[in-house]
C-alpha positions as CSV (number, residue, x, y, z in Angstrom):
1,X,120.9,121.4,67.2
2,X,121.8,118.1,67.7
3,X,118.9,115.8,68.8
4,X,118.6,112.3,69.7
5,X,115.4,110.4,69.6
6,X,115.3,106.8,71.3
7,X,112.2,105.0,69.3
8,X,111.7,107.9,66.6
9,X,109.9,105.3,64.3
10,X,106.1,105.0,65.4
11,X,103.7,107.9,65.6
12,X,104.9,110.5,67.9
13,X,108.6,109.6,67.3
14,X,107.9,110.1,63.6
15,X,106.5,113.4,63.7
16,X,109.0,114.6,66.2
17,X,111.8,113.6,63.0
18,X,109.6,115.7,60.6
19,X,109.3,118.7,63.3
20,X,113.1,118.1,64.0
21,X,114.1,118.3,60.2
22,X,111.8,120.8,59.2
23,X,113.4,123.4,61.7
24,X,117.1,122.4,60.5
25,X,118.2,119.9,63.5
26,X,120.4,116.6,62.8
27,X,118.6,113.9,63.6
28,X,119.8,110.5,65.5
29,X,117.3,107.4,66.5
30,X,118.5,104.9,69.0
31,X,115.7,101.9,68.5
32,X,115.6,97.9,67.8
33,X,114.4,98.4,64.4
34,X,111.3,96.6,65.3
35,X,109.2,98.8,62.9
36,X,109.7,99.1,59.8
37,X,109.1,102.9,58.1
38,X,110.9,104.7,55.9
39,X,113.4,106.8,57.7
40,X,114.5,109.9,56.0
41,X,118.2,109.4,54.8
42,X,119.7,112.5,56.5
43,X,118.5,110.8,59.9
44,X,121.2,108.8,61.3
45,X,120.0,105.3,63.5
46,X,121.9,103.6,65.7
47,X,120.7,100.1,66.4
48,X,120.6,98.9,69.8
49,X,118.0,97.9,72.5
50,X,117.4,100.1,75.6
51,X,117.9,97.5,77.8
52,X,121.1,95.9,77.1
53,X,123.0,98.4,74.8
54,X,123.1,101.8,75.9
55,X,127.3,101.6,75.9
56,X,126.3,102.2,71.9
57,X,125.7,106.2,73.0
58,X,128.7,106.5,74.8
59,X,131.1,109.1,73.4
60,X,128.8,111.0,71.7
61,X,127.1,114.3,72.1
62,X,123.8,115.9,71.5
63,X,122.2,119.0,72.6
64,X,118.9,117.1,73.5
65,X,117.4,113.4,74.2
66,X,113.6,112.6,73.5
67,X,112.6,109.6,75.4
68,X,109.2,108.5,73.6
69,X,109.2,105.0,74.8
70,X,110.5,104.9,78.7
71,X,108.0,102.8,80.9
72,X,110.3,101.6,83.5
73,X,111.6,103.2,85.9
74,X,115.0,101.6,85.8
75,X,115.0,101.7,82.0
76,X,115.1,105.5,82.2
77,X,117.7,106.2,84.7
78,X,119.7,104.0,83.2
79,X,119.7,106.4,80.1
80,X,119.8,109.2,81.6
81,X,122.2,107.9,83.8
82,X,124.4,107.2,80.3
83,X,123.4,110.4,78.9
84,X,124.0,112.8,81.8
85,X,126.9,114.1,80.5
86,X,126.4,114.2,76.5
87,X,123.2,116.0,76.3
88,X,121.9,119.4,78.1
89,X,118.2,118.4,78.0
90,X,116.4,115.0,78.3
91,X,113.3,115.1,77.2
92,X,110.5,112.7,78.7
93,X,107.2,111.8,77.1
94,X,105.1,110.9,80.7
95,X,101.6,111.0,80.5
96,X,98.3,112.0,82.1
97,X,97.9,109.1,84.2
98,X,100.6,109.8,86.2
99,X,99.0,112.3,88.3
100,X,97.6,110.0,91.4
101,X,94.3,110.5,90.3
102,X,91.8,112.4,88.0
103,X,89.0,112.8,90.0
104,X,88.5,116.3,89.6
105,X,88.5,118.7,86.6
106,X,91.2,121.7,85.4
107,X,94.4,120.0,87.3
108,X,98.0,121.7,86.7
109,X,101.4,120.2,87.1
110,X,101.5,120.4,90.4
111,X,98.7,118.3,91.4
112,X,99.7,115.0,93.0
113,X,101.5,111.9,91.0
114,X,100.9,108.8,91.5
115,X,103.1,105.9,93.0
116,X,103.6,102.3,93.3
117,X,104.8,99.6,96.3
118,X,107.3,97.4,95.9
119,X,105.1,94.6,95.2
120,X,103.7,96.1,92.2
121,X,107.4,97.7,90.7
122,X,108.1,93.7,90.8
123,X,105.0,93.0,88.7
124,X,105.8,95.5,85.7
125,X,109.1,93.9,85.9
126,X,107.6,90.6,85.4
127,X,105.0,91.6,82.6
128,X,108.7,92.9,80.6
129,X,110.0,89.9,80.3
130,X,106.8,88.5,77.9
131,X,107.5,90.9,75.3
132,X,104.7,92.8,74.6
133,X,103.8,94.7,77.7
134,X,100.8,96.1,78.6
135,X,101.3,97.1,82.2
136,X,97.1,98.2,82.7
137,X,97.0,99.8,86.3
138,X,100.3,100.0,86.3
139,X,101.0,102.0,83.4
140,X,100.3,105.7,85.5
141,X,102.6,105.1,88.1
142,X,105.0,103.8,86.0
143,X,105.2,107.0,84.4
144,X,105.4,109.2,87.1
145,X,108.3,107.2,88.5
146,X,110.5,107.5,85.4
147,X,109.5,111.4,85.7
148,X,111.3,110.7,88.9
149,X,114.1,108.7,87.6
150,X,114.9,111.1,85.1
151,X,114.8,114.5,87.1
152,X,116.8,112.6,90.2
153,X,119.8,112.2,87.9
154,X,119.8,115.5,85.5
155,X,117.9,117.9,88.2
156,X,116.4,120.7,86.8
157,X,117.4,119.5,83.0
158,X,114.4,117.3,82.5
159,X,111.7,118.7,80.1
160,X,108.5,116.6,80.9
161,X,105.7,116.1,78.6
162,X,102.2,114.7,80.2
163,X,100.0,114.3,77.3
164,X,96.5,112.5,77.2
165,X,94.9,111.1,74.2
166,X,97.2,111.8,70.9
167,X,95.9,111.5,67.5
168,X,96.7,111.8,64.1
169,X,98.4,110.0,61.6
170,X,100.2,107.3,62.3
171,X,97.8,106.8,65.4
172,X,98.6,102.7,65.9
173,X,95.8,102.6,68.5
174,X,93.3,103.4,66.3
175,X,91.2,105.1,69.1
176,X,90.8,108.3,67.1
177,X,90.6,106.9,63.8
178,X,88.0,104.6,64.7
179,X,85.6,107.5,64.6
180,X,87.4,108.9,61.3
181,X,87.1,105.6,59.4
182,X,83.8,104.7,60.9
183,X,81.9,108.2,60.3
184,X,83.4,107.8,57.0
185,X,81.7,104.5,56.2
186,X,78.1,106.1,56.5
187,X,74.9,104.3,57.7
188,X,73.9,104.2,61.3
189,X,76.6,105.0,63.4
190,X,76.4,103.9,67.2
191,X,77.3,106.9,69.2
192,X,78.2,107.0,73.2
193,X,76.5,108.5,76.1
194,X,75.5,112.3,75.9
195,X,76.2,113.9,72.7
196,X,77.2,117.5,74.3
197,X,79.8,115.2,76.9
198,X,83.3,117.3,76.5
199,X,86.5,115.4,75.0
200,X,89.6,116.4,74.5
201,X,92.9,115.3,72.6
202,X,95.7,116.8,71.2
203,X,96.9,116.1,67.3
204,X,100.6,114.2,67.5
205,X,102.0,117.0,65.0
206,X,101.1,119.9,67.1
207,X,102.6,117.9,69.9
208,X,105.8,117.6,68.2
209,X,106.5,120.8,66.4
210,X,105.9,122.3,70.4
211,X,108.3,120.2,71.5
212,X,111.3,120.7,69.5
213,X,110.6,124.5,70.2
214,X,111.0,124.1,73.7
215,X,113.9,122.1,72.8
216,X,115.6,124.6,71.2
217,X,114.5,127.3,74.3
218,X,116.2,124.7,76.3
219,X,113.3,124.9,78.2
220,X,112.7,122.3,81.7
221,X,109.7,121.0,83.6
222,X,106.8,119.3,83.4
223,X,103.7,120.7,81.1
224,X,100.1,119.1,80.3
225,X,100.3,118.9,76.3
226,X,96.7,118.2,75.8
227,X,94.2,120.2,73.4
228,X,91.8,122.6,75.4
229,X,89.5,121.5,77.9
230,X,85.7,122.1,77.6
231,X,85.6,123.5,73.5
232,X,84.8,120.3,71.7
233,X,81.9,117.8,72.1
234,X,81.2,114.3,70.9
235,X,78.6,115.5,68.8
236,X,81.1,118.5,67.6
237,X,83.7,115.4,66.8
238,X,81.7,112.9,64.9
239,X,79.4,116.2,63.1
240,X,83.1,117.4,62.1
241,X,84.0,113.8,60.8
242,X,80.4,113.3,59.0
243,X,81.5,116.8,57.0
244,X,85.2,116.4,56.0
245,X,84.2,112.6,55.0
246,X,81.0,114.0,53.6
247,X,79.0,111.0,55.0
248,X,75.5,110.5,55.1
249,X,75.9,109.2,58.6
250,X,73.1,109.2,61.2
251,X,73.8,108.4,64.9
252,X,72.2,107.0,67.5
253,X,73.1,107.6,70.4
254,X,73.0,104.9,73.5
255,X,72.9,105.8,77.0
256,X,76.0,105.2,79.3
257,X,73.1,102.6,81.1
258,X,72.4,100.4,77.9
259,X,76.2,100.3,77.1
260,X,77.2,99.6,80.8
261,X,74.2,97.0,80.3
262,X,75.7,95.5,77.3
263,X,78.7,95.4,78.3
264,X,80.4,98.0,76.1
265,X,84.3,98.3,77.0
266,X,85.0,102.0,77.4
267,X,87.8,103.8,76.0
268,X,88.2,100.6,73.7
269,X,85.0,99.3,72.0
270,X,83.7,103.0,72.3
271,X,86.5,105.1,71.9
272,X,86.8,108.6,73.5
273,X,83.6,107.2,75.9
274,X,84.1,107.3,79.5
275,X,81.2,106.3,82.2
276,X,80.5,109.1,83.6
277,X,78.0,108.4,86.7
278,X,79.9,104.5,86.9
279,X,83.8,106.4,87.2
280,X,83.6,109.4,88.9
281,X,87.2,108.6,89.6
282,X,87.6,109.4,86.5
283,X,85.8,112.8,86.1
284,X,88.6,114.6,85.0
285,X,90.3,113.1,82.6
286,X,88.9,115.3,80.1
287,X,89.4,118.3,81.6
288,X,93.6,118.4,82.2
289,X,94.9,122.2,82.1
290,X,97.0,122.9,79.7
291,X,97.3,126.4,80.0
292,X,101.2,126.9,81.2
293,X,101.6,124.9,77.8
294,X,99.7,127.5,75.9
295,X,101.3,129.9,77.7
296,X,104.7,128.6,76.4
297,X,103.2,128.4,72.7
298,X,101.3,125.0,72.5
299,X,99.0,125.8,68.9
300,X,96.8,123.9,67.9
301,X,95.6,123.1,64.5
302,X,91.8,123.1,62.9
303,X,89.7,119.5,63.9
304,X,89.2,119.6,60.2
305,X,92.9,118.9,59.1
306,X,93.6,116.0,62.0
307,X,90.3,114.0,60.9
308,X,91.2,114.7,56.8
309,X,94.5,113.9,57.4
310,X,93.8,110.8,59.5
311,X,91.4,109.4,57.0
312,X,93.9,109.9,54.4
313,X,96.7,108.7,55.8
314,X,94.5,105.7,56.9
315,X,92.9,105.1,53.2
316,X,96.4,105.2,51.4
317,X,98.8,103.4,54.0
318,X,96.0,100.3,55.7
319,X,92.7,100.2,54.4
320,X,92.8,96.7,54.9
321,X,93.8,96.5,58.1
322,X,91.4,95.5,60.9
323,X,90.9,98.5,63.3
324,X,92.3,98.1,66.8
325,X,90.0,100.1,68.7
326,X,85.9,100.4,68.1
327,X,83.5,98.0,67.7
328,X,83.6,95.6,65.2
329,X,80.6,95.4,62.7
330,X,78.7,92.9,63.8
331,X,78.5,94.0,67.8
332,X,77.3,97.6,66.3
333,X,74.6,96.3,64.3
334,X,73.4,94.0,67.3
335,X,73.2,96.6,69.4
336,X,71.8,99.2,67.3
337,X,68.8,96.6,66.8
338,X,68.5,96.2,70.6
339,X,68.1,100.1,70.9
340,X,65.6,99.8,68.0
341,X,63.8,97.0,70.0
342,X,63.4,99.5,72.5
């Protein structure tokens, strides 16, 4: 097959390449060349922004488009708009958050999606045009209206993928490889809320070798592509981490009141950590089905070889690098004293 990836050059893009080439399919990335990586030399990259230059993919044909990167609604129609009549399949990486809310556990594709007013479409607009975006609230319904987009202008030739947290290497949020690194490191480890709390994620690389074999069953529709709900703790995580690293670790674990107390961003300084009694709006967001995935072949791969892979791939490529999720040093060791003090 043919297949062409717009982005294709950070995290999930770059394992979709490897699942792409690995299986025998020609590969073409339409990006900015913002980030640097080595691209393999059979893959061919055409150079061009979304936004302006899409006339760079007319005349050509594919069997398949992977859209890792849509965020706006317009954006995306526009593409698919371009593309409607030189591939069979566009392929759209949604997300989670676009169902309207996640309130409740075990919910299928055909729960509810979210929306947005007018009012707000105008306000992602405006936060594009500074560059970095980062569209908060936004970001769900966002998502759900690019499904939208996409399925309005190639109906019933839209494959739609709504995963949660992916992790792996290559992870540029860090929020999973905060624990890797961090477990890693030894010493006291500041852990979050109940240890037997279910979490769940999905490895980029069993994300991506999925994909490309739905590709190739030229397969349409939306599907959760998260790991399976209710099998695998905090504790089970950062017990898993403190073997592959073979860490001396010890945590301590802090109550969802002392970190609420102190101020403790969820999801960012504590990683994986939701309130669970202060969001019940949020209740779950760990719990997304993803059995009609399954059911269609979604494997996944042992914990142990996503945390020994991470830490690898984090040791050899950016041990240096400040993390961009977690807590930095000296926040955990102030509040590790303040749970001694009690």
């Amino acid at each position: 097959m043919k297949l062409l990836i717009i982005g294709g050059t950070r995290f999930l893009g770059r394992h979709l390449v490897t699942a792409a080439l690995a299986r025998n399919h020609d590969v073409t990335l339409f990006n900015r060349g913002n980030y640097l990586t080595q691209t393999p030399a059979v893959v061919e990259t055409i150079a061009g922004d979304r936004h302006t230059e899409l006339y760079k993919l007319k005349g050509r044909r594919w069997d398949a488009v992977v859209d890792t990167c849509g965020h706006l609604p317009h954006a995306v129609r526009a593409a698919a708009e371009v593309l409607a009549d030189s591939v069979n399949r566009y392929v759209f990486v949604s997300s989670q958050n676009a169902y309207a809310n996640v309130s409740v556990p075990d919910i299928a594709e055909d729960y509810p999606l979210g929306t947005l007013t007018d009012e707000q479409l105008n306000q992602a607009y405006a936060i594009d045009t500074k560059g970095q975006p980062s569209y908060g609230p936004l970001y769900g319904g966002l998502k759900a209206l690019c499904e939208r987009a996409a399925e309005e202008v190639m109906p019933g030739r839209v494959l739609i993928l709504r995963p949660g947290l992916i992790v792996g290497p290559y992870d540029y949020t860090d929020r999973f490889t905060y624990w890797v690194v961090r477990v890693a490191s030894a010493g006291d480890v500041l852990a979050p809320g109940r240890p037997e709390r279910f979490i769940q994620f999905i490895d980029a690389r069993d994300l991506a070798e999925w994909t490309i074999q739905m590709i190739e069953r030229n397969a349409a529709g939306a599907y959760n592509t998260h790991g399976r709900p209710n099998t695998l703790t905090m504790q089970g995580l950062l017990d898993e981490c403190k073997q592959v690293s073979n860490s001396d670790a010890h945590f301590v674990w802090a109550s969802e009141e002392f970190l609420l107390e102190q101020q403790v961003a969820a999801w960012s300084e504590m990683p994986l950590w939701l309130p669970e009694e202060a969001a019940p709006h949020l209740k779950g967001f760990m719990f997304i089905s993803p059995r009609k995935a399954i059911a269609e072949g979604l494997e996944f791969r042992p914990l142990r070889d996503t945390i020994s892979d991470t830490l690898s791939w984090f040791r050899t490529s950016q041990p240096d690098e400040p993390l961009k999720a977690g807590l930095n040093s000296d926040k955990e060791r102030a509040l590790l004293a303040k749970l001694r003090s009690k």
